[in-house]
Structures are given as C-alpha cells and as structure tokens.
C-alpha positions as CSV (number, residue, x, y, z in Angstrom):
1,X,0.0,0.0,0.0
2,X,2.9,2.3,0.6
3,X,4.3,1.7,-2.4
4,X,0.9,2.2,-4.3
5,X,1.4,5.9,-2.6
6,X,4.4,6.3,-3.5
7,X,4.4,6.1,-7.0
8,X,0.9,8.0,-7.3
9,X,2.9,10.6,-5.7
10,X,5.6,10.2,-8.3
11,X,3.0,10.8,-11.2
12,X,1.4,13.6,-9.7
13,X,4.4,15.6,-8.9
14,X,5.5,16.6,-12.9
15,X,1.8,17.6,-13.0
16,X,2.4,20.0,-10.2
17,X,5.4,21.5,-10.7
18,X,4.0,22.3,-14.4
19,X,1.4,23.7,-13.1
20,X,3.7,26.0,-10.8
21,X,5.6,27.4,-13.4
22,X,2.2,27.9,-15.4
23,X,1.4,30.1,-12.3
24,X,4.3,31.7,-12.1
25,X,4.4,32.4,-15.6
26,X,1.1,34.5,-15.7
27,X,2.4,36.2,-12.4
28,X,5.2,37.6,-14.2
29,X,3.4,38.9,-17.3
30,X,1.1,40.6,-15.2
31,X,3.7,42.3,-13.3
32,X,5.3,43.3,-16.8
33,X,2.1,44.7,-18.1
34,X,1.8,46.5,-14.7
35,X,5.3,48.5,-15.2
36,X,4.2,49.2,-18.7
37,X,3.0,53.0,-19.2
38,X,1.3,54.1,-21.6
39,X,2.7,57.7,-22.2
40,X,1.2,60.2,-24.7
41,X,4.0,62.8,-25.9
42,X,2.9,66.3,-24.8
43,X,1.1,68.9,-27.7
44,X,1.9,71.9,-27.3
45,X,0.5,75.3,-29.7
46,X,1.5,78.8,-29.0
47,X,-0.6,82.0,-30.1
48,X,0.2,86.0,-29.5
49,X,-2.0,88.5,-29.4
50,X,-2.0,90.9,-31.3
51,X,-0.1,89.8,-33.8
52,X,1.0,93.3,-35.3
53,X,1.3,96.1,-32.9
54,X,2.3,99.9,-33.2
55,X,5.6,100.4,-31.5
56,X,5.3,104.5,-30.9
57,X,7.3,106.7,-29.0
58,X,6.0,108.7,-25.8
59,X,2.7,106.6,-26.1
60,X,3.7,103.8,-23.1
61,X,4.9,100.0,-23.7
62,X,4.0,98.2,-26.5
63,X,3.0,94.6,-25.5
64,X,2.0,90.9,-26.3
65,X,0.6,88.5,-24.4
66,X,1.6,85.2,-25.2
67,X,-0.2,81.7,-24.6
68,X,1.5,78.5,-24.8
69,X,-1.3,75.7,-24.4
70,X,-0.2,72.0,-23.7
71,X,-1.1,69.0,-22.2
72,X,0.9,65.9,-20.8
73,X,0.5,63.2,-18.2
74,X,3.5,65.1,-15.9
75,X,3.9,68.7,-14.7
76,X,5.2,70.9,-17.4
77,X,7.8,73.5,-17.5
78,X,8.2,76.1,-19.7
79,X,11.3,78.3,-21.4
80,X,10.8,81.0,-23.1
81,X,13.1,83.0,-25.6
82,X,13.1,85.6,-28.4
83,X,15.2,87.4,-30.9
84,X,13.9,91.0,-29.8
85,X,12.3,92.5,-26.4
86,X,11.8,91.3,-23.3
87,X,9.6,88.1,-21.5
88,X,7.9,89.3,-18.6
89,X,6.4,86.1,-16.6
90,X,6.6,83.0,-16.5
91,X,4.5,79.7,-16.6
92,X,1.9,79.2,-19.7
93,X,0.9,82.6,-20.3
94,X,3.7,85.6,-20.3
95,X,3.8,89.1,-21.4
96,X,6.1,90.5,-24.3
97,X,7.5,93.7,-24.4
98,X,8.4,95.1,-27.5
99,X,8.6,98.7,-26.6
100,X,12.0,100.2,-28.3
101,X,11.9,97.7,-31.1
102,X,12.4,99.2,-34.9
103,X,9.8,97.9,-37.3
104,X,9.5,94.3,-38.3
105,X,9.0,90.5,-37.4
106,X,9.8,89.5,-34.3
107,X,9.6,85.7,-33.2
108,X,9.0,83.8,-29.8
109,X,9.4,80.6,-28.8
110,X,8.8,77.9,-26.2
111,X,10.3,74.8,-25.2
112,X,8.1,72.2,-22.7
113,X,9.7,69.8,-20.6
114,X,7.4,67.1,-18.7
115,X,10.5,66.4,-16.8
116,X,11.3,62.0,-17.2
117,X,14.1,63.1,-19.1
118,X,12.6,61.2,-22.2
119,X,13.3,63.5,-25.5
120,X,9.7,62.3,-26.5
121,X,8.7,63.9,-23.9
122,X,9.8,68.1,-25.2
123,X,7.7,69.7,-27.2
124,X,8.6,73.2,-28.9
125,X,6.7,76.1,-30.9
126,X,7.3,79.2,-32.0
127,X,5.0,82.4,-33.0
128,X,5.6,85.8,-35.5
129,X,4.6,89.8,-34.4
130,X,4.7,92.2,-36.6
131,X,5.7,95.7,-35.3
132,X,5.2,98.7,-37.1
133,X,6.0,102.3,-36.6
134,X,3.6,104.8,-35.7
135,X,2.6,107.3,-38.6
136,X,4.1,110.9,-37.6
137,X,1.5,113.4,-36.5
138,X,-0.5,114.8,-39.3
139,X,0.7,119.2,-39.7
140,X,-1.0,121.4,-37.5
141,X,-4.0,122.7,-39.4
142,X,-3.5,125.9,-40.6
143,X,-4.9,129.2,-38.6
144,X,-6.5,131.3,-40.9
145,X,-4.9,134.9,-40.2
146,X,-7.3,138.2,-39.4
147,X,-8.4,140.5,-42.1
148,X,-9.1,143.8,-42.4
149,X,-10.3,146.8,-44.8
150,X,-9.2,149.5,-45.1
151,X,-11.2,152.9,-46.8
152,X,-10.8,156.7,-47.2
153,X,-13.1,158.4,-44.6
154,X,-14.3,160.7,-47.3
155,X,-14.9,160.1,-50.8
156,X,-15.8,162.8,-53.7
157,X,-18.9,162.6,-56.0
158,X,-18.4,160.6,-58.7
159,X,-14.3,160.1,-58.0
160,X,-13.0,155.9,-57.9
161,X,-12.6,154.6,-54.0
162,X,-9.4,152.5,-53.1
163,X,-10.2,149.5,-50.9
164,X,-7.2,147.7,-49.5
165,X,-7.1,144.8,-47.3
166,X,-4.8,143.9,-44.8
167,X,-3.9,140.2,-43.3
168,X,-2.5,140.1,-39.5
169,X,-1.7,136.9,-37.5
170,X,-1.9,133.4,-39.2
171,X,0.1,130.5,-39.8
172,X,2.3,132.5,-42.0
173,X,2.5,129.8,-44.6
174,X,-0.5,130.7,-46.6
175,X,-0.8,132.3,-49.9
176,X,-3.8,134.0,-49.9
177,X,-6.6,134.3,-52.6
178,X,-8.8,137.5,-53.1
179,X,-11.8,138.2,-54.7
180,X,-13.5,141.1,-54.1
181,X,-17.8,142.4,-54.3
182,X,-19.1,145.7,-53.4
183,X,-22.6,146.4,-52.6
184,X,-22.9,149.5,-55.1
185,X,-20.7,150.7,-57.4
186,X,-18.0,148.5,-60.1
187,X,-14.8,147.4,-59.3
188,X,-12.5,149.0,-62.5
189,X,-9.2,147.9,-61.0
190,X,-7.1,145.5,-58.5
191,X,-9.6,142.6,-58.4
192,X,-7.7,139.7,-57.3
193,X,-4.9,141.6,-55.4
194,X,-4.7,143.2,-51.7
195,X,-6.3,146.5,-53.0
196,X,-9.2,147.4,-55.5
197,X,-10.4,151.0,-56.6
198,X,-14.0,151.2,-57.6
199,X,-16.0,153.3,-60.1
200,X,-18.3,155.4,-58.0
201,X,-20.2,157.6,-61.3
202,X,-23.9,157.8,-59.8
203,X,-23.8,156.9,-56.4
C-alpha cells in the first residue's frame, strides 16, 4: 500500500510543478504589463496676441501676451526665448514687451519639458509679431490769419474809392486768394490783389 502511494505521488508531482511554473508564468506577465506605461507625448500650440502692434514713441509699452497651451501626463515647464524685447512672466501665459523695437517680425518661442528626461517627452513652438511704426502726426492745421479793410473816410462825388485789405496773425504759410464784391458801385481795377479801386459815377 505504501508503495501504491508512493508512485501516485511520483505521477502527480511533474503535473504540479508544471502547473507551478504555469502560475508563475502569468504572475510575471502581469507584473510586466503593470510596469508598462502608456505615455502620450505632450502637444503643445502657441498664439500671441495681437499679432501686429504699433511700437510709438511717448505713447507707453508696447505689448504681447503670449499663450502656450499644452497637455501631458506630468507637470510641465516652460522656457521662453526671443530674438527681440523682453519676456515678462513666467509659466503658460507671459507678457512680451516690445517697446524700443524698430519695425519688423519678431519671433518667440517655447520649449516644454514634462521632466522623465525622455526627449519624447519636449515639445517646442514658435509664434511671429509684426511691429510697425507709428505714422508721424499729421501738420498742425493751418490758422487762418485776421483780415481787415481799409477805406478813405471821405470820398468825392463821382471820384473811384481804393479798398485795401490787410492780413494780420496766421500761420504764416499761406498764400492767400482775393476776390472782391461791393454792394454798389463796379470794381475798375485790382480785383484779385490786396487792394481794389471802384467806379463810384452815380452813387
């Protein structure tokens, strides 16, 4: 009877260590799936706004704000870096200040790090402003000057009356146009110039 034991035991025990290592086996490739991450690398877009500003002297500083907009599955850090004016902040959303800067495109850009250390996991992207100059101030309107006429105090019967104007005050850069009408009388001479004399037969 002990022998009949014996060598059941004997049969049974290859089953049982097969069945061991089966176990073992799925242990292990559960434990492998387990340390496998799925990791997403991070996307990243960048936008300014405006994208064209007026750089003008006197008028205060000119500036963009600047949104980087990204997603990962760690904490993100951000660098930022341009080839004109200054980054103000720091984090996803920074201000740039382009007051100073002569007309033209300026860039900005932005590097992410999720921080494993894995270059899948950087991302980087850039964005253009345009600046432009303010137009100069339009002239100063012109300031129409003050005119005046001057007339005799006394005038014969029938004898021609000399009008003359005069032009005070002003911008100074004006040419002035005349043109002349009288209420009674006809203008015989200077019509177009400073000083007229009218006809005066009748009056």
């Amino acid at each position: 009877m002990l022998r009949h034991d014996r060598r059941d035991i004997a049969l049974l025990l290859p089953i049982a260590l097969v069945g061991l290592i089966a176990l073992g086996s799925t242990a292990f490739a559960q434990k492998s799936r387990k340390q496998t991450v799925a990791y997403t690398p991070p996307n990243l877009s960048l936008t300014a706004e405006p994208g064209v500003i007026m750089v003008c002297e006197g008028a205060g500083p000119a500036l963009v704000q600047l949104n980087a907009r990204a997603t990962s599955n760690y904490p993100i850090r951000y660098r930022w870096t341009t080839n004109g004016g200054r980054i103000q902040g720091d984090g996803a959303a920074v201000t740039w200040d382009l007051s100073g800067m002569r007309p033209g495109y300026y860039k900005a850009y932005v590097d992410i790090d999720t921080g494993s250390g894995d270059e899948a996991c950087q991302a980087f992207s850039s964005t253009t402003v345009l600046v432009n100059r303010c137009p100069p101030p339009p002239p100063p309107a012109p300031v129409c000057p003050n005119v005046s006429i001057i007339c005799p105090d006394r005038v014969d019967t029938n004898e021609p009356v000399t009008f003359t104007s005069t032009l005070t005050g002003g911008s100074g850069n004006i040419s002035p146009a005349y043109h002349w009408t009288v209420s009674a009388g006809k203008i015989i001479d200077g019509q177009g110039t400073p000083s007229i004399r009218v006809d005066t037969n009748g009056l």
